[in-house]
Chimera marker file (.cmm) of the C-alpha trace (Angstrom):
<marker_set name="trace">
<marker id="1" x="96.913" y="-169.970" z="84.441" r="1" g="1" b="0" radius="0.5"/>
<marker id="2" x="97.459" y="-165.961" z="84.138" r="1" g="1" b="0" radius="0.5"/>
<marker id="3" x="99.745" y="-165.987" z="86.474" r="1" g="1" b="0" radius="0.5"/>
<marker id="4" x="102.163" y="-168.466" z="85.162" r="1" g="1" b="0" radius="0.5"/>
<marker id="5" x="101.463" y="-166.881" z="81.684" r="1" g="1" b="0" radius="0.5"/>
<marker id="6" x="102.630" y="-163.645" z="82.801" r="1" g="1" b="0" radius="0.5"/>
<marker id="7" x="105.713" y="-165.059" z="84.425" r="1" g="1" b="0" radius="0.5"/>
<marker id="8" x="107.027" y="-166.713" z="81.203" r="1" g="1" b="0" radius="0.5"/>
<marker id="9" x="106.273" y="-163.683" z="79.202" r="1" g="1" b="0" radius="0.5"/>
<marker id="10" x="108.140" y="-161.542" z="82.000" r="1" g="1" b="0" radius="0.5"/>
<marker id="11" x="110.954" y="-164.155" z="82.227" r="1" g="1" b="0" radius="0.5"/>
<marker id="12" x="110.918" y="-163.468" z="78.226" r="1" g="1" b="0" radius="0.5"/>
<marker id="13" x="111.026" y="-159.969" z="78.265" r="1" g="1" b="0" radius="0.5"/>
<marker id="14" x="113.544" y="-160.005" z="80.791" r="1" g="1" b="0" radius="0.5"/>
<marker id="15" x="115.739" y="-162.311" z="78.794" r="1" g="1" b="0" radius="0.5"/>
<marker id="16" x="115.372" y="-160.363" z="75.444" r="1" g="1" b="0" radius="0.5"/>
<marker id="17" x="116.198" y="-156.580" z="77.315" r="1" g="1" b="0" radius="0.5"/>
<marker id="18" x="119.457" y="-157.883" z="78.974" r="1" g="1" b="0" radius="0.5"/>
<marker id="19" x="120.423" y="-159.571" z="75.449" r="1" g="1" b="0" radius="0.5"/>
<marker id="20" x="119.573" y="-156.434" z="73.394" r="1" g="1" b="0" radius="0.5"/>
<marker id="21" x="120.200" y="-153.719" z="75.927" r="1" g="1" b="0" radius="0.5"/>
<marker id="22" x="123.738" y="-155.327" z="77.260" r="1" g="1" b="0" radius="0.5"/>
<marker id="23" x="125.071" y="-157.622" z="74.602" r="1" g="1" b="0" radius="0.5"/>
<marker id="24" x="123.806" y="-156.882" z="71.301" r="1" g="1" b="0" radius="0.5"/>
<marker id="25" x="123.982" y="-153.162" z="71.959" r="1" g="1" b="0" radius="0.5"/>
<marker id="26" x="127.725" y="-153.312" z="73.139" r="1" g="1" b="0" radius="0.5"/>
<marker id="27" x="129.226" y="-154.498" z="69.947" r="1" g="1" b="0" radius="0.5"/>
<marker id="28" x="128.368" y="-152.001" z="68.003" r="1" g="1" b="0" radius="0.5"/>
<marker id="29" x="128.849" y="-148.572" z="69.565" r="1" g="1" b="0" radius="0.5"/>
<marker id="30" x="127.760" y="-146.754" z="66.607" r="1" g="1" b="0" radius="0.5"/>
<marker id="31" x="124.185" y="-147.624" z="68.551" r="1" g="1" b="0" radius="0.5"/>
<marker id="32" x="125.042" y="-146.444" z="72.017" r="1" g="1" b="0" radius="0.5"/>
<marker id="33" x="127.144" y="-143.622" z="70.636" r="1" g="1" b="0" radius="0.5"/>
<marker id="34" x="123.920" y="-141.822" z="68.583" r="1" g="1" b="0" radius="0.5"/>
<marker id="35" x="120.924" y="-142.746" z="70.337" r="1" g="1" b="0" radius="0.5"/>
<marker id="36" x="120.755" y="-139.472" z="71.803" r="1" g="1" b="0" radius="0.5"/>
<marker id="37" x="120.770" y="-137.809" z="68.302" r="1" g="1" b="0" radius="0.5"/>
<marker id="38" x="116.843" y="-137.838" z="66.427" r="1" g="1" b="0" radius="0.5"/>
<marker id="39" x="116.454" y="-140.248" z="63.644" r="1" g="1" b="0" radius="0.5"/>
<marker id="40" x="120.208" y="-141.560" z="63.614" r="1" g="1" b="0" radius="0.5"/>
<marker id="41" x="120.119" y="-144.854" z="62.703" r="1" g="1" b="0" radius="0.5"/>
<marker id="42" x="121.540" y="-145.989" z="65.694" r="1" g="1" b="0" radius="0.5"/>
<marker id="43" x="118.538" y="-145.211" z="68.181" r="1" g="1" b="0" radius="0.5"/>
<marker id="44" x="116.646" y="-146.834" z="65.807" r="1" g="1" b="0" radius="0.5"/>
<marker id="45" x="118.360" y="-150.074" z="64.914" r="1" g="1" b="0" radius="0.5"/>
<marker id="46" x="118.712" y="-150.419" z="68.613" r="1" g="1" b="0" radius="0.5"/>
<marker id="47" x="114.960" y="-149.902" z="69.299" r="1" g="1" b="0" radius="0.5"/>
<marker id="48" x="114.630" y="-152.280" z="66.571" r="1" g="1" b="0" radius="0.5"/>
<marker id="49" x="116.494" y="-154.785" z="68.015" r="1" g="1" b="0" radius="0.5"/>
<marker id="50" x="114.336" y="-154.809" z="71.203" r="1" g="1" b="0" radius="0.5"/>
<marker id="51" x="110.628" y="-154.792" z="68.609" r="1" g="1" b="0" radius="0.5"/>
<marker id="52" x="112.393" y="-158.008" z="66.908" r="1" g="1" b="0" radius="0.5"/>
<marker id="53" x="112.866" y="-158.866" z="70.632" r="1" g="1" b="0" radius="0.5"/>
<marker id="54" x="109.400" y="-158.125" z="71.694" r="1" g="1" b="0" radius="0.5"/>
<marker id="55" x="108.281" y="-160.128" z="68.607" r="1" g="1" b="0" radius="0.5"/>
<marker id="56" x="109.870" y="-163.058" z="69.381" r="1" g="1" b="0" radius="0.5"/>
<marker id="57" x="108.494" y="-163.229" z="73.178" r="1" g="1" b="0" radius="0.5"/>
<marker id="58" x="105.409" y="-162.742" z="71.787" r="1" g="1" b="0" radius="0.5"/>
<marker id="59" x="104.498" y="-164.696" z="68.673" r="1" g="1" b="0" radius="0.5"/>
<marker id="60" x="104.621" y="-167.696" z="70.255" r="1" g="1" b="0" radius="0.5"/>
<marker id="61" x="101.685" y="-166.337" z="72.786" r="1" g="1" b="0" radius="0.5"/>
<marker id="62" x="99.829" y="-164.946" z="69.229" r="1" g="1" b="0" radius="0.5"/>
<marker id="63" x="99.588" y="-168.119" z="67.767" r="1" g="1" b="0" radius="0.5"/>
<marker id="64" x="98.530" y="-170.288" z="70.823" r="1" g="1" b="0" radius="0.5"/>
<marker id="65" x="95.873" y="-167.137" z="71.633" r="1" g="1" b="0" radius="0.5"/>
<marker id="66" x="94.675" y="-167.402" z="67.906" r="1" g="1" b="0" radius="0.5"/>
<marker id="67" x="94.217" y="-170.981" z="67.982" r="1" g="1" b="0" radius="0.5"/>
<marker id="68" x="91.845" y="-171.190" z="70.984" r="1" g="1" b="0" radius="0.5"/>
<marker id="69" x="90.251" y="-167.733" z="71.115" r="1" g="1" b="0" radius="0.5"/>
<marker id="70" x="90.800" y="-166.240" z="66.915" r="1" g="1" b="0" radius="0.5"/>
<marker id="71" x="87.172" y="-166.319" z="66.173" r="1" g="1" b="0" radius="0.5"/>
<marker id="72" x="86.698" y="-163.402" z="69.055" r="1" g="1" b="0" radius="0.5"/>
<marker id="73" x="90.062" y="-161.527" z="68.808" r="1" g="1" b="0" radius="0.5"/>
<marker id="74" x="93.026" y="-161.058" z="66.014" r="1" g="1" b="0" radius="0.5"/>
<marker id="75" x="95.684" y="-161.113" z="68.159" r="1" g="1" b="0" radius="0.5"/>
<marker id="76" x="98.335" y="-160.813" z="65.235" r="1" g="1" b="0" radius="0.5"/>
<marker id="77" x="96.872" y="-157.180" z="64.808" r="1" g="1" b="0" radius="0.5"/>
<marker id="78" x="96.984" y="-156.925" z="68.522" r="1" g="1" b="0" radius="0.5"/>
<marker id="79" x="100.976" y="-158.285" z="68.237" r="1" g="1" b="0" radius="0.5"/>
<marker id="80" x="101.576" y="-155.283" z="65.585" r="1" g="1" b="0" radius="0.5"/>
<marker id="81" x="100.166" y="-152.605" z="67.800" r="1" g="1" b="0" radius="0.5"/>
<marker id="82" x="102.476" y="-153.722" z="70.820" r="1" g="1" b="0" radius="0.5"/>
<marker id="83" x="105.267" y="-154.249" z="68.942" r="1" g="1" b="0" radius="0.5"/>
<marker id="84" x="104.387" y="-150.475" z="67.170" r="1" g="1" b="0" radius="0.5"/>
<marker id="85" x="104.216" y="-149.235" z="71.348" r="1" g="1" b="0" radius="0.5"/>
<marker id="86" x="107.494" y="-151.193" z="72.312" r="1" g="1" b="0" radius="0.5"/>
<marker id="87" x="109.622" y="-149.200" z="69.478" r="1" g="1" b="0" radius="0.5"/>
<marker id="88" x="108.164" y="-145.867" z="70.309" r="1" g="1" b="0" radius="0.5"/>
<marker id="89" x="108.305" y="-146.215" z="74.092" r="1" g="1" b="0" radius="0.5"/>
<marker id="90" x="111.879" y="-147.319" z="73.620" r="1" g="1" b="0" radius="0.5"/>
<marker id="91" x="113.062" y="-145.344" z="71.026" r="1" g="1" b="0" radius="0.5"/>
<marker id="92" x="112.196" y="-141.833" z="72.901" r="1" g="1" b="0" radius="0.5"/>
<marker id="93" x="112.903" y="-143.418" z="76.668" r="1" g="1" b="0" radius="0.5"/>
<marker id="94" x="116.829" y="-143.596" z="75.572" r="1" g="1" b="0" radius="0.5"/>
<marker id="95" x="116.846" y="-140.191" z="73.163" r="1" g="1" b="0" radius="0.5"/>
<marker id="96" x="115.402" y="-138.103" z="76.111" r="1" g="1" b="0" radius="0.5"/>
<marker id="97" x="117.725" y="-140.033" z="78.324" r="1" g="1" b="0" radius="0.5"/>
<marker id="98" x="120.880" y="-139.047" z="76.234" r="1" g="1" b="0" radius="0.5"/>
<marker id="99" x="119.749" y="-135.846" z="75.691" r="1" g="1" b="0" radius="0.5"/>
<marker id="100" x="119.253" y="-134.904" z="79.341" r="1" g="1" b="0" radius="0.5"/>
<marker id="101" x="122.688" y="-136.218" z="79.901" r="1" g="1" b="0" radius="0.5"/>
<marker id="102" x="124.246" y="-134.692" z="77.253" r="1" g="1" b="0" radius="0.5"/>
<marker id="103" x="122.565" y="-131.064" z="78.483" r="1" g="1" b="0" radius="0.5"/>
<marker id="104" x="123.034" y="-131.309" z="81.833" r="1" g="1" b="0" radius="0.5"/>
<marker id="105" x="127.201" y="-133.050" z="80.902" r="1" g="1" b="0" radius="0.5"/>
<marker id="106" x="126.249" y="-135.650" z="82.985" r="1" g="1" b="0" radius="0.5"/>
<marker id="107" x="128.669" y="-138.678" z="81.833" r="1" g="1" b="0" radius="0.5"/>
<marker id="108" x="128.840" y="-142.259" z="83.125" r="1" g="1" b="0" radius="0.5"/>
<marker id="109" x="132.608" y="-141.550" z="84.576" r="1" g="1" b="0" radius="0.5"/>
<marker id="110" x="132.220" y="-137.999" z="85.978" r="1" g="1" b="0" radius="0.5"/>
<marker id="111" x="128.605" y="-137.668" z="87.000" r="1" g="1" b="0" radius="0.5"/>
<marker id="112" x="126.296" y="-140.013" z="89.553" r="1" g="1" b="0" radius="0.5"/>
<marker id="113" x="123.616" y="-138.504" z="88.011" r="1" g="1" b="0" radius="0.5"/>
<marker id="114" x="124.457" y="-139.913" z="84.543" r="1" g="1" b="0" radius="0.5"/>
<marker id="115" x="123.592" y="-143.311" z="86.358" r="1" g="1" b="0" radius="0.5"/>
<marker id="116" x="120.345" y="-142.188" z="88.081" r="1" g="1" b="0" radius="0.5"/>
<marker id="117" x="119.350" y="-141.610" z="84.244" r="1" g="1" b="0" radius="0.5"/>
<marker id="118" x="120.411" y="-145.376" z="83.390" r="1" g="1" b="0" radius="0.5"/>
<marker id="119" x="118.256" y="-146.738" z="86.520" r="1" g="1" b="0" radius="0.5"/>
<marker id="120" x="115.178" y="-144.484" z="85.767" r="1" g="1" b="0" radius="0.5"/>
<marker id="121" x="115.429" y="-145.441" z="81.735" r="1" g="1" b="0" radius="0.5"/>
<marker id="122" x="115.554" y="-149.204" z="82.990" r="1" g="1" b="0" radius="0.5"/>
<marker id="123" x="112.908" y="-148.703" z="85.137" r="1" g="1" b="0" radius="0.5"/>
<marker id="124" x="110.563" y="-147.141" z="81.888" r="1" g="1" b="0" radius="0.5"/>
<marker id="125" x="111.335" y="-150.508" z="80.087" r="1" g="1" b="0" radius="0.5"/>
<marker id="126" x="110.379" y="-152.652" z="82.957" r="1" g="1" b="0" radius="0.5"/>
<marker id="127" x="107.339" y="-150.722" z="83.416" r="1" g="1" b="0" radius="0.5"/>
<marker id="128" x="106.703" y="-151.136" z="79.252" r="1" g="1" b="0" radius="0.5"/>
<marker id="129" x="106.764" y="-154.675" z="79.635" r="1" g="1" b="0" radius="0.5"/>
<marker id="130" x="104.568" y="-154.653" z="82.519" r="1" g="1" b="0" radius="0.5"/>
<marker id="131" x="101.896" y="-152.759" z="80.928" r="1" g="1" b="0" radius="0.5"/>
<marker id="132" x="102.478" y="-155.413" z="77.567" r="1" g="1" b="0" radius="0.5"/>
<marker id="133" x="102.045" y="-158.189" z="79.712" r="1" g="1" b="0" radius="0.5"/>
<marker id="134" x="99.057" y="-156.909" z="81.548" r="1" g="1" b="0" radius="0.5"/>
<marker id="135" x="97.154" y="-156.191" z="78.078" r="1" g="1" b="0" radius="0.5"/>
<marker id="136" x="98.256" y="-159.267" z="76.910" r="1" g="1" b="0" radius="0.5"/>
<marker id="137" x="97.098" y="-161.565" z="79.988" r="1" g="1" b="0" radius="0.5"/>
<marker id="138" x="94.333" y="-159.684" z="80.594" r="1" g="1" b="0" radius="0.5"/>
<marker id="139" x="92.657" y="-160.236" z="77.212" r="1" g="1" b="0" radius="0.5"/>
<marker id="140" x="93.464" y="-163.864" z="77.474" r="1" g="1" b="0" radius="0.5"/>
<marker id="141" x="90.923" y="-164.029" z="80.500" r="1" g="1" b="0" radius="0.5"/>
<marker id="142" x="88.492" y="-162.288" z="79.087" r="1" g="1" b="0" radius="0.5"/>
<marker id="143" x="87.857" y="-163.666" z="75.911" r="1" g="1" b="0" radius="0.5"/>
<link id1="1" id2="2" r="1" g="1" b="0" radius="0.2"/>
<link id1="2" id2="3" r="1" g="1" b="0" radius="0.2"/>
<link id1="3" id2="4" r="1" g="1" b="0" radius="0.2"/>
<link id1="4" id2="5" r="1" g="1" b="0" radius="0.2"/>
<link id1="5" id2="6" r="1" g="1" b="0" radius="0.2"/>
<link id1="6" id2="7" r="1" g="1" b="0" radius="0.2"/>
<link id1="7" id2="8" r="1" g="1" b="0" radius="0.2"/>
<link id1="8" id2="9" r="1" g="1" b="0" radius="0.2"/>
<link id1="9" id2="10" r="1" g="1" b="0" radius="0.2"/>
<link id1="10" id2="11" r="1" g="1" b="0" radius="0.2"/>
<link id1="11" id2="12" r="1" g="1" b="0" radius="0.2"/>
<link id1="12" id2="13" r="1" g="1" b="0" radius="0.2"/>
<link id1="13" id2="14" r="1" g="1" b="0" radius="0.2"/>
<link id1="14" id2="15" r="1" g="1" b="0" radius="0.2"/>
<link id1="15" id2="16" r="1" g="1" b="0" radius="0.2"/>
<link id1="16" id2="17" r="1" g="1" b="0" radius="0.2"/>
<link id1="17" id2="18" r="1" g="1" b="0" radius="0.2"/>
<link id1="18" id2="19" r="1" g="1" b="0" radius="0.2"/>
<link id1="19" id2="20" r="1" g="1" b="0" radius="0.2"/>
<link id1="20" id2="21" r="1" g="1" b="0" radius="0.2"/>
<link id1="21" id2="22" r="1" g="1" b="0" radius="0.2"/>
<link id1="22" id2="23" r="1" g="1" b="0" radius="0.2"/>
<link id1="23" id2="24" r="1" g="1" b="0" radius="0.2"/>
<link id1="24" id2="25" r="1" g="1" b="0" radius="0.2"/>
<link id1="25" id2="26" r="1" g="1" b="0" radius="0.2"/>
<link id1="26" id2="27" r="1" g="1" b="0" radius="0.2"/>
<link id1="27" id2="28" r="1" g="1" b="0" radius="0.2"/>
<link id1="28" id2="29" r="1" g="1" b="0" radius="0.2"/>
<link id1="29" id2="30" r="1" g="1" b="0" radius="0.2"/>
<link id1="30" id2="31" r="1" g="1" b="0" radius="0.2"/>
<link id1="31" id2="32" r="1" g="1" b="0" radius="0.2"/>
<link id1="32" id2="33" r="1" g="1" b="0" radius="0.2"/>
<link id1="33" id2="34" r="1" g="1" b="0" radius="0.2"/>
<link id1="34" id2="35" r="1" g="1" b="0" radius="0.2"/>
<link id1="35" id2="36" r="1" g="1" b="0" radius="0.2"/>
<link id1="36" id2="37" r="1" g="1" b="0" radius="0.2"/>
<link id1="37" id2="38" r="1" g="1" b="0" radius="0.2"/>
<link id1="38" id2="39" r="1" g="1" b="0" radius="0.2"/>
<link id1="39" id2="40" r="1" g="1" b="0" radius="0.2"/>
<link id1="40" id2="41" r="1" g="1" b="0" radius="0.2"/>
<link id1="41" id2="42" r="1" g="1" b="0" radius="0.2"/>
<link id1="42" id2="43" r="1" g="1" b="0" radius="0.2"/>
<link id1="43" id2="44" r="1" g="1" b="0" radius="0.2"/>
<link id1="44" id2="45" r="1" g="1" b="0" radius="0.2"/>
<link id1="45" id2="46" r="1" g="1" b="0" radius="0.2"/>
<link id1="46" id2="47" r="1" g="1" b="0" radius="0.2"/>
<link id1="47" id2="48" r="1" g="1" b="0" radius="0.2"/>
<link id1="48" id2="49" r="1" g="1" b="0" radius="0.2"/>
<link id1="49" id2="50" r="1" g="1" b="0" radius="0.2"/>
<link id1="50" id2="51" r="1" g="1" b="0" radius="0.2"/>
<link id1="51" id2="52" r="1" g="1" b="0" radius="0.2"/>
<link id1="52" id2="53" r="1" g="1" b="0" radius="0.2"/>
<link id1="53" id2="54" r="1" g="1" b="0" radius="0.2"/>
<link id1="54" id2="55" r="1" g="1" b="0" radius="0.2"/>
<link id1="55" id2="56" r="1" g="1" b="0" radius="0.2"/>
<link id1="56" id2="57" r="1" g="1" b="0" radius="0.2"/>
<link id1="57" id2="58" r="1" g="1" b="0" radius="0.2"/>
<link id1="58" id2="59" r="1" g="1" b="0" radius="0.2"/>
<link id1="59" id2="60" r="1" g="1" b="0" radius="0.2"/>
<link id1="60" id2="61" r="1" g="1" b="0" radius="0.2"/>
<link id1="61" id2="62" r="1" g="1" b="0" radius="0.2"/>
<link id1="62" id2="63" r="1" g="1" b="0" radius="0.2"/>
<link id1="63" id2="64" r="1" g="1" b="0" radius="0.2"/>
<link id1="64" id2="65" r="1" g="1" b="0" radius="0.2"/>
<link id1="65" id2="66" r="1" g="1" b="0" radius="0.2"/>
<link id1="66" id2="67" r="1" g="1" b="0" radius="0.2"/>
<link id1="67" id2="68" r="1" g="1" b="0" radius="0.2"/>
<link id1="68" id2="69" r="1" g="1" b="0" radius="0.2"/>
<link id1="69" id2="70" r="1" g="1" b="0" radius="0.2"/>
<link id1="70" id2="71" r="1" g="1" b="0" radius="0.2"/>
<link id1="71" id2="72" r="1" g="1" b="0" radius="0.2"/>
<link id1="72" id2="73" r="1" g="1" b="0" radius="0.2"/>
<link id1="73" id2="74" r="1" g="1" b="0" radius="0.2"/>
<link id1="74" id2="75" r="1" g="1" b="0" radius="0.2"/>
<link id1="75" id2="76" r="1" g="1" b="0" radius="0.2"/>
<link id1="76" id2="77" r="1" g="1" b="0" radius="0.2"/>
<link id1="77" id2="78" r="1" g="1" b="0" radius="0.2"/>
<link id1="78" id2="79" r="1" g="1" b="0" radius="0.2"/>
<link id1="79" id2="80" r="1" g="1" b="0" radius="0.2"/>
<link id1="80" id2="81" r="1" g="1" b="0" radius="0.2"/>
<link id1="81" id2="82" r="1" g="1" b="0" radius="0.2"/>
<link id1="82" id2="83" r="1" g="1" b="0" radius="0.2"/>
<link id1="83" id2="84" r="1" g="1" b="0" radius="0.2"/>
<link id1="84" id2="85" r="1" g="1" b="0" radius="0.2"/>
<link id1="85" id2="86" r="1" g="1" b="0" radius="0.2"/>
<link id1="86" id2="87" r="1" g="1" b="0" radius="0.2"/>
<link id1="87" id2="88" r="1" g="1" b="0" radius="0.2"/>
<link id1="88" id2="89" r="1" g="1" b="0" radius="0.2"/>
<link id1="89" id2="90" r="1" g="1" b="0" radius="0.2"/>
<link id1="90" id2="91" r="1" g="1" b="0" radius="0.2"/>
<link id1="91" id2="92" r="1" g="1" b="0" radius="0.2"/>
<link id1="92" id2="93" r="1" g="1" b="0" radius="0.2"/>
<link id1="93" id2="94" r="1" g="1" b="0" radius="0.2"/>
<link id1="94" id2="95" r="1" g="1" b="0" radius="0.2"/>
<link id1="95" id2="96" r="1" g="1" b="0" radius="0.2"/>
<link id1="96" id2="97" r="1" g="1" b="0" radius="0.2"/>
<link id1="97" id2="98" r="1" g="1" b="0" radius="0.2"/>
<link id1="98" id2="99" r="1" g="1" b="0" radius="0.2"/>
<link id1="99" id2="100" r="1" g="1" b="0" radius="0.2"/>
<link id1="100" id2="101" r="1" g="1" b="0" radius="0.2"/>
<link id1="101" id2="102" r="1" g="1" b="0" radius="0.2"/>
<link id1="102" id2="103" r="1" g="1" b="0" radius="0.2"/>
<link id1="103" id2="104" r="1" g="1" b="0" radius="0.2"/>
<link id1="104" id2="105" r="1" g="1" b="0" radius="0.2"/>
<link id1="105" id2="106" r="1" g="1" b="0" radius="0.2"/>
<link id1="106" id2="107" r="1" g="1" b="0" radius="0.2"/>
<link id1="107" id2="108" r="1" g="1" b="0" radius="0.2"/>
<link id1="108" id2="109" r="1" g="1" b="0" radius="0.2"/>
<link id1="109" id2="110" r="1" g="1" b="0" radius="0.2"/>
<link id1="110" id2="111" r="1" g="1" b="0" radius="0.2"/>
<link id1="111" id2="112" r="1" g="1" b="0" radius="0.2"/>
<link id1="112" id2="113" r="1" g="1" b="0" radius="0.2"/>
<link id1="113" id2="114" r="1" g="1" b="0" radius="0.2"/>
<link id1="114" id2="115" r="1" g="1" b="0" radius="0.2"/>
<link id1="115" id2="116" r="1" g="1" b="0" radius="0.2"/>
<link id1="116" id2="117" r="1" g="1" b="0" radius="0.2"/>
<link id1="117" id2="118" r="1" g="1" b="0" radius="0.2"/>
<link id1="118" id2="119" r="1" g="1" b="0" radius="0.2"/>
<link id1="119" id2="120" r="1" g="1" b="0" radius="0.2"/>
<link id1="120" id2="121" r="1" g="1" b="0" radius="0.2"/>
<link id1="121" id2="122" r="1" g="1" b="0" radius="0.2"/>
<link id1="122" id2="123" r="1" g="1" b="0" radius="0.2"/>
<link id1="123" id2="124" r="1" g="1" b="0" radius="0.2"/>
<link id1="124" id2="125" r="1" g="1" b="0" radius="0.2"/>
<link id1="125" id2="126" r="1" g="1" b="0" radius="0.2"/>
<link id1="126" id2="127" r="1" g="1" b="0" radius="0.2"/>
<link id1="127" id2="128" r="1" g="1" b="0" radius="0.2"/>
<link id1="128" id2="129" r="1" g="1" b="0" radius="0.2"/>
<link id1="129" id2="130" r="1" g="1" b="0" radius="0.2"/>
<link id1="130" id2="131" r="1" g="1" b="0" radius="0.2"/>
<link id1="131" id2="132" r="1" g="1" b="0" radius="0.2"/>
<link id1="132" id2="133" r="1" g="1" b="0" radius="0.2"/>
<link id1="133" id2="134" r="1" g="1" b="0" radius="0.2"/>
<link id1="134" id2="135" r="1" g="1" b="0" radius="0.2"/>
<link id1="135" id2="136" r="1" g="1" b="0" radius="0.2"/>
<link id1="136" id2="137" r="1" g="1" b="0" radius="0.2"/>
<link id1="137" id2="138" r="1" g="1" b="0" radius="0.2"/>
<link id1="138" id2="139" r="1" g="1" b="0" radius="0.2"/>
<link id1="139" id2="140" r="1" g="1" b="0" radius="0.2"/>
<link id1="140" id2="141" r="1" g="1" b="0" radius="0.2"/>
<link id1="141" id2="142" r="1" g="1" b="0" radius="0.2"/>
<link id1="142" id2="143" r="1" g="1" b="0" radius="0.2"/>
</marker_set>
């Protein structure tokens, strides 16, 4: 049962980053454009975008945990504080990625480094999820 409940909140997670990260984010470049400049509102409607993200993979999983196990665990508080850890860990992933590339004038057309930035930020919000999922599943099984 954990196993198939991490892969739907994985195949969730995965669905929601390309969406907000590829799609969403590329219509309005006044997002991509500032998120390397602190407390723009474009780094933070864009990590917002991936916490309403977050929040839709995982109420679903809140509700059904609450129903079986809510006597032992509040996982509605437990939804806040990973949805309070997914805008943070976004939010200053991309700023310190556009700032190092903006320091260093690494750019997307002139520099391979400006793409070894992209992979390594990608790889941040895979690992984010991971760790999500893990608390998540993990406190399914035990309670």
């Amino acid at each position: 049962m954990a196993w198939e409940l991490a892969m739907f909140m994985m195949f969730g997670f995965l669905l929601k980053h390309t969406l907000m990260d590829f799609f969403v984010q590329n219509r309005f470049p006044w997002m991509w454009m500032n998120k390397g400049r602190f407390c723009h509102p474009g780094g933070i409607v864009h990590a917002l975008t991936h916490t309403a993200g977050t929040l839709a993979v995982l109420w679903p999983f809140a509700q059904i945990f609450n129903y079986y196990n809510g006597d032992l665990f509040n996982w509605e508080r437990f939804l806040y504080l990973t949805l309070a850890f997914e805008f943070v860990i976004h939010y200053f992933t991309d700023l310190f990625k556009m700032k190092i590339c903006a320091w260093r004038g690494w750019e997307c057309n002139t520099s391979s480094r400006f793409w070894d930035m992209v992979g390594l930020d990608q790889l941040i919000h895979l690992l984010t999820y991971w760790v999500i999922i893990y608390a998540w599943v993990g406190m399914s099984v035990y309670l």
